[in-house]
NUBATOR-56572 format. One record per atom (N, C-alpha, C, O): residue in one letter; x, y, z. Coordinates in Angstrom, 2 decimals, decimal comma. Layout:
  residu        x        y        z
       A        X        Y        Z
...
# end
This chain:
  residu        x        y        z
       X    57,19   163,98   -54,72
       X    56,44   163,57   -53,57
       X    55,21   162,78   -53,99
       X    55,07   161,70   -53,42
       X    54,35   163,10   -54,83
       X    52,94   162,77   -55,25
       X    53,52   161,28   -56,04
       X    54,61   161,16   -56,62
       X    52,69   160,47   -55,92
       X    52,95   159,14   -56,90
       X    52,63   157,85   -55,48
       X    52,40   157,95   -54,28
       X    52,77   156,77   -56,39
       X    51,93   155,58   -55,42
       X    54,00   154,88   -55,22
       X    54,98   154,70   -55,93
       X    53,50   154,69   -53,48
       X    54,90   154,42   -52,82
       X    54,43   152,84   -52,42
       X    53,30   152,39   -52,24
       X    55,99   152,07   -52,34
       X    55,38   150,70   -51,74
       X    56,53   149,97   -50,78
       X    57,68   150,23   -51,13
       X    56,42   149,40   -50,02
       X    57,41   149,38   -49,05
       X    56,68   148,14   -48,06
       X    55,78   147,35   -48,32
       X    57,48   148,36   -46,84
       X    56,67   147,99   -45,66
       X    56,97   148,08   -44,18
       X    58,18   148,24   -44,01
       X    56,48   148,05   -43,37
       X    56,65   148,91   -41,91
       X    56,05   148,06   -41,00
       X    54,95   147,53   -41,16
       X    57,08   147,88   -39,65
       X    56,66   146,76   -38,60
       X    57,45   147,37   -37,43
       X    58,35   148,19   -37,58
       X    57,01   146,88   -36,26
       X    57,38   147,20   -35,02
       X    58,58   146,78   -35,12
       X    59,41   147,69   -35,07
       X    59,17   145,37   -35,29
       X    60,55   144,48   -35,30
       X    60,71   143,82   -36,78
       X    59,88   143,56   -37,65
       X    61,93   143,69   -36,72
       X    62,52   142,74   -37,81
       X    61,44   141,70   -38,32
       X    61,07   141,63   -39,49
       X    60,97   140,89   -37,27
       X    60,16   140,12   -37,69
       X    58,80   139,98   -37,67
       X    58,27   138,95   -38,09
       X    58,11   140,99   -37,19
       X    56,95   141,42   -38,29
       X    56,77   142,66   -39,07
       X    56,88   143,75   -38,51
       X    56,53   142,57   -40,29
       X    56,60   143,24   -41,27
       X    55,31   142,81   -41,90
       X    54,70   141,74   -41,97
       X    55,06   144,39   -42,46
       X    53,41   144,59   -43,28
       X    53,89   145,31   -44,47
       X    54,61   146,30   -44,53
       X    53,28   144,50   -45,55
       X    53,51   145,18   -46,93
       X    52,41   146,49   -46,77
       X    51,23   146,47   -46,42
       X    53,52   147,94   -47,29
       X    52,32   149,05   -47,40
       X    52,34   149,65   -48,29
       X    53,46   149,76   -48,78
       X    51,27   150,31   -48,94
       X    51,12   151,17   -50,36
       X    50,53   152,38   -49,86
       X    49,62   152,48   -49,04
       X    51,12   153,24   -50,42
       X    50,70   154,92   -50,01
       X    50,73   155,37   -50,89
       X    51,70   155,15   -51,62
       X    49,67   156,30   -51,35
       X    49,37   157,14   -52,69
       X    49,07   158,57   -51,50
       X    48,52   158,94   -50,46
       X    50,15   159,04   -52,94
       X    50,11   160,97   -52,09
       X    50,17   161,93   -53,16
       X    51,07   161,68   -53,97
       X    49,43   163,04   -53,42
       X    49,18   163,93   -54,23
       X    49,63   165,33   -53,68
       X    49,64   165,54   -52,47
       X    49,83   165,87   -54,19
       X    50,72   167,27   -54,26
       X    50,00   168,14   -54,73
       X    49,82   168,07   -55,95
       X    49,41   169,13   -54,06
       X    48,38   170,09   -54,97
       X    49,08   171,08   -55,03
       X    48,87   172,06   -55,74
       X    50,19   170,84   -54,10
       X    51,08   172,70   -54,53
       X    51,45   173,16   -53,23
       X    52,44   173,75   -52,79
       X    50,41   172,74   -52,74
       X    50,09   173,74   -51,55
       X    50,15   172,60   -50,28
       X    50,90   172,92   -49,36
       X    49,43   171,28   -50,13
       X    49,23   170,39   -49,15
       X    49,47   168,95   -50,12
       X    49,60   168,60   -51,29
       X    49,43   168,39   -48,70
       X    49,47   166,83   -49,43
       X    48,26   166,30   -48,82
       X    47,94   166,57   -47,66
       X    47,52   165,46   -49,67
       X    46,36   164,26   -49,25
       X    47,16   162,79   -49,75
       X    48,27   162,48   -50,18
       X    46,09   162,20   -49,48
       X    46,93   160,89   -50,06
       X    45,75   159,70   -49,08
       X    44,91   160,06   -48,26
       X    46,04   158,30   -49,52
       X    45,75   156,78   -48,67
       X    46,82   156,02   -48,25
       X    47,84   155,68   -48,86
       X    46,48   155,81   -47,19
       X    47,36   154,14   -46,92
       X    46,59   153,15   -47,26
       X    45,38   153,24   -47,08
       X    47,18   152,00   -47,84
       X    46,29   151,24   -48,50
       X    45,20   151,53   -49,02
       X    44,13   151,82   -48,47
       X    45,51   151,45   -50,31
       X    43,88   152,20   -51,06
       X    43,18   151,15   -51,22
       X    43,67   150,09   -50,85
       X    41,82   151,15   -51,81
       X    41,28   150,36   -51,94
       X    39,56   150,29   -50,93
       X    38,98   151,31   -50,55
       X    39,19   149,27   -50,77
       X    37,97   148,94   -50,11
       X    38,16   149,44   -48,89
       X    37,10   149,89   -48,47
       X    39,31   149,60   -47,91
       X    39,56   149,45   -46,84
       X    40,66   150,89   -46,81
       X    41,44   150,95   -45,85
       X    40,69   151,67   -47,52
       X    41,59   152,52   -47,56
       X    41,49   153,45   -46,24
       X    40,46   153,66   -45,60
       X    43,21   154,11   -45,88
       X    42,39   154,91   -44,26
       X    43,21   156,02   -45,27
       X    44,33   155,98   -45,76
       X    42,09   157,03   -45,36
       X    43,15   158,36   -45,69
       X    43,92   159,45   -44,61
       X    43,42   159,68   -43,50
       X    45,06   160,03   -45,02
       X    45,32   161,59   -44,76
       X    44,33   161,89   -43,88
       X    43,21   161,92   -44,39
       X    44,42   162,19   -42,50
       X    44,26   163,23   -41,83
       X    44,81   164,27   -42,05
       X    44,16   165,26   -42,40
       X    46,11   164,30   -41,92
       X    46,91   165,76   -41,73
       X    47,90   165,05   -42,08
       X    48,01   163,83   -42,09
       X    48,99   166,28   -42,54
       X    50,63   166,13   -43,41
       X    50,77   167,29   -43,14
       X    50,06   168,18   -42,68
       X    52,07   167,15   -43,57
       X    53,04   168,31   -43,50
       X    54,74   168,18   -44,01
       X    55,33   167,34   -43,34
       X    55,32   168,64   -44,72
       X    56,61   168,86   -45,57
       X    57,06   169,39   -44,85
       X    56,38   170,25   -44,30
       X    58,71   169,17   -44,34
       X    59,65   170,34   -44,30
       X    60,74   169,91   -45,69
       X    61,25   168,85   -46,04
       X    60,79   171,47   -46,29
       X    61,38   171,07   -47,22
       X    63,07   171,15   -47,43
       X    63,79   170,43   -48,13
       X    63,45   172,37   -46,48
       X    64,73   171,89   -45,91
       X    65,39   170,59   -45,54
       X    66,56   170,36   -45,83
       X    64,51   169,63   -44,81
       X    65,30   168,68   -44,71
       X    64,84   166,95   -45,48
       X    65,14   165,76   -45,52
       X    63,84   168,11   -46,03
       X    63,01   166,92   -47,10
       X    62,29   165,70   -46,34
       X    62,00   164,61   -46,82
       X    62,08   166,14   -45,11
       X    60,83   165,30   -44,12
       X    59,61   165,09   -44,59
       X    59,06   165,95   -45,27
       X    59,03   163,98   -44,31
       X    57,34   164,11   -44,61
       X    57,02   163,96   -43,35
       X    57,92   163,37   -42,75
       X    55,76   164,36   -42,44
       X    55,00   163,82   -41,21
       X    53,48   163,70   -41,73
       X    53,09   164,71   -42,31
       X    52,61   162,72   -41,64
       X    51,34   162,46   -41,68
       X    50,53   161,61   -40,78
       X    51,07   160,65   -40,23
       X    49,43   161,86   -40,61
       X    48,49   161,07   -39,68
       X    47,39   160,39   -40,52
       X    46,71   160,99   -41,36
       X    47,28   159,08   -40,23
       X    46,19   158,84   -40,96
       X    44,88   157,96   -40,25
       X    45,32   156,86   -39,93
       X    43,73   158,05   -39,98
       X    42,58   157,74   -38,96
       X    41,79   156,59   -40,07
       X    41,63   156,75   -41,28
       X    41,51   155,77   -39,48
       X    40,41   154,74   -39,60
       X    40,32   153,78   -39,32
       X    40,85   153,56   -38,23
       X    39,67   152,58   -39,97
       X    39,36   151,24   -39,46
       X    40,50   150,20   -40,37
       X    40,77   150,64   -41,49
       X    41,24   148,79   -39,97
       X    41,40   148,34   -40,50
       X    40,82   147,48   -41,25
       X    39,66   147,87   -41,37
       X    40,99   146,41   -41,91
       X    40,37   144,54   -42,77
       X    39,38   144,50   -41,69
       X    38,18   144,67   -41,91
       X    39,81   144,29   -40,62
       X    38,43   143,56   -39,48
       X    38,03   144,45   -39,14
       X    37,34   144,04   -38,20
       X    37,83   146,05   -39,18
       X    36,59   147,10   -38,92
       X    37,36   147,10   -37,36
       X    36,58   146,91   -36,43
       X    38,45   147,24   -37,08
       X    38,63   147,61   -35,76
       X    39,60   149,10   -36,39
       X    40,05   149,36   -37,51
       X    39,65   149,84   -35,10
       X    40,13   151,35   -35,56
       X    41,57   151,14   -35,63
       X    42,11   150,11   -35,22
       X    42,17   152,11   -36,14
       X    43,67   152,16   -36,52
       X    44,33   154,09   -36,26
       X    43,74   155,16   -36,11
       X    45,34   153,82   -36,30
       X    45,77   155,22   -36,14
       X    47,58   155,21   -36,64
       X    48,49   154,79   -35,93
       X    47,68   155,67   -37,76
       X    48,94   155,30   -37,80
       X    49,85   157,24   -37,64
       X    49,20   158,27   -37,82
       X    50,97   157,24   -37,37
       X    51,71   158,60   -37,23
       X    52,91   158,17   -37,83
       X    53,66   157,43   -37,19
       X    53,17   158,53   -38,90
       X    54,38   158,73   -39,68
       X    55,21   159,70   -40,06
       X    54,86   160,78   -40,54
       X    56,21   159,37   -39,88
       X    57,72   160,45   -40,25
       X    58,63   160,20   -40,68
       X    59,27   159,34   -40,07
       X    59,05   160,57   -41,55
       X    60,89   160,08   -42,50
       X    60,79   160,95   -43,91
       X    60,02   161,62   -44,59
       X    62,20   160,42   -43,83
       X    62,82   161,84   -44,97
       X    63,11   160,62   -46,10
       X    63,26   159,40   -46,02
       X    63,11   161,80   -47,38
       X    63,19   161,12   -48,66
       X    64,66   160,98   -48,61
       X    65,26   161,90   -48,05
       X    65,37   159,98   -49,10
       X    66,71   159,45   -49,84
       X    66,17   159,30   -51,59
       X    65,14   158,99   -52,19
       X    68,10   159,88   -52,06
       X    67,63   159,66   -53,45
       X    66,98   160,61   -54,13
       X    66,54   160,35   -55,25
       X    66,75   162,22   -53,39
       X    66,10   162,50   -54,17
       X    65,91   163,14   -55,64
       X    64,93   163,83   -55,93
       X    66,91   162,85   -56,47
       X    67,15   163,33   -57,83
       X    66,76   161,88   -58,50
       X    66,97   161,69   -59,70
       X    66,29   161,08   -57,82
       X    66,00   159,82   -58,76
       X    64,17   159,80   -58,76
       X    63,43   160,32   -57,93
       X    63,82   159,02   -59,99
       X    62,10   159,30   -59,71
       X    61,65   157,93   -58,56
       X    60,59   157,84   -57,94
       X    62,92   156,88   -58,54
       X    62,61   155,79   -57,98
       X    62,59   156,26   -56,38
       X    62,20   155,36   -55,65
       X    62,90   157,38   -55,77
       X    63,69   157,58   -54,30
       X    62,51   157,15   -52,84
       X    61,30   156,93   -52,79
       X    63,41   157,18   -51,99
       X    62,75   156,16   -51,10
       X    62,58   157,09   -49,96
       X    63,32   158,06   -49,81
       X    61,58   156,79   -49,12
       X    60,88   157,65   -47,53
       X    61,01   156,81   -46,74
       X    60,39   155,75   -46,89
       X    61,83   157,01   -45,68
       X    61,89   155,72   -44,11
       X    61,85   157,33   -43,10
       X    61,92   158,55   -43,24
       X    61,61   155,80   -41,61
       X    61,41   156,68   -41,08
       X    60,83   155,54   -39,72
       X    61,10   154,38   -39,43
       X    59,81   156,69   -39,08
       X    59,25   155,88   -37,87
       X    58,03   155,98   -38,41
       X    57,66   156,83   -39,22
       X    57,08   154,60   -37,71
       X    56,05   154,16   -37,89
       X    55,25   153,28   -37,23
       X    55,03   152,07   -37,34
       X    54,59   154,73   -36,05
       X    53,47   154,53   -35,06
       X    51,97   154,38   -35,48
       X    51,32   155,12   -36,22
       X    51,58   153,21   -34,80
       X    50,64   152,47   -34,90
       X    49,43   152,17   -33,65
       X    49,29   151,00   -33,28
       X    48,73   153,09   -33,14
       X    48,31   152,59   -31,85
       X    49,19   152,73   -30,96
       X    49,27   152,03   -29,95
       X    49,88   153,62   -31,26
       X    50,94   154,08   -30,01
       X    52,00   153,17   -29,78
       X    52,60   153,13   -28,71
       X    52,32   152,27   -31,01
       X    53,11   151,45   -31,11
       X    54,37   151,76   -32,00
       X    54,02   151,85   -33,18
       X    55,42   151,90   -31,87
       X    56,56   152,75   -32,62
       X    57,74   151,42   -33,11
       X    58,52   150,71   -32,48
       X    57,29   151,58   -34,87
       X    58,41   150,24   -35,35
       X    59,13   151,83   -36,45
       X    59,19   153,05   -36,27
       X    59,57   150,77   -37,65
       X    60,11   151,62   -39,09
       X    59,30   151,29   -40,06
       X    58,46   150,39   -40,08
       X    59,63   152,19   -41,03
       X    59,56   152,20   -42,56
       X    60,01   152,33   -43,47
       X    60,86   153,23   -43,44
       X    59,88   151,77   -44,55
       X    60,33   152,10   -46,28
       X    59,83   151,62   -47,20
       X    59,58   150,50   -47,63
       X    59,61   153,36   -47,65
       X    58,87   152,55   -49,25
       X    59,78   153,54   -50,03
       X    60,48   154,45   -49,60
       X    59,57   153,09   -51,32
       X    59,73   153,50   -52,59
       X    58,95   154,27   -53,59
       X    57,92   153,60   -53,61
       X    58,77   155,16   -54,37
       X    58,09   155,62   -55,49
       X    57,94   154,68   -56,35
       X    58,88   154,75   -57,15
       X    57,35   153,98   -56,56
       X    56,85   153,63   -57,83
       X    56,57   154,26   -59,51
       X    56,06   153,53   -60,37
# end
């Protein structure tokens, strides 16, 4: 689970946003960023089910232009005996509902 993921997630086919997610594993919870960096919005809240190998997370802040953001994510890992394996899923934005996929890096 923990390691920097890269992918990208859009309402439709034809817009698409490159995204990077770093997520850490303390054992117990997950933290993590979407887009790290200057502008990074972290982890609000997560949560694992590990039965079906789901992730759900929320993450709160501002985007590039300082306007607020809110993203709600969910999808299950594929692959997972590989270190490369991949998380899709749905990916709400402002109450806006496209997909996702990234990869482990």
């Amino acid at each position: 689970m923990a390691g920097s993921w890269v992918g990208d997630w859009g309402l439709d086919a034809a817009n698409r946003h490159r995204v990077v997610v770093i997520l850490e594993w303390s054992g117990e919870e997950i933290t993590g960023v979407v887009n790290p960096g200057p502008n990074a919005i972290p982890l609000s809240s997560s949560s694992v089910d590990p039965m079906k190998w789901s992730l759900h997370f929320v993450a709160s802040g501002k985007d590039a232009s300082g306007a607020a953001v809110s993203y709600d994510v969910e999808g299950t890992i594929d692959d997972l005996g590989t270190y490369n394996r991949t998380l899709a899923g749905t990916w709400k934005v402002n109450g806006q509902s496209g997909d996702f996929s990234i990869t482990r890096q």
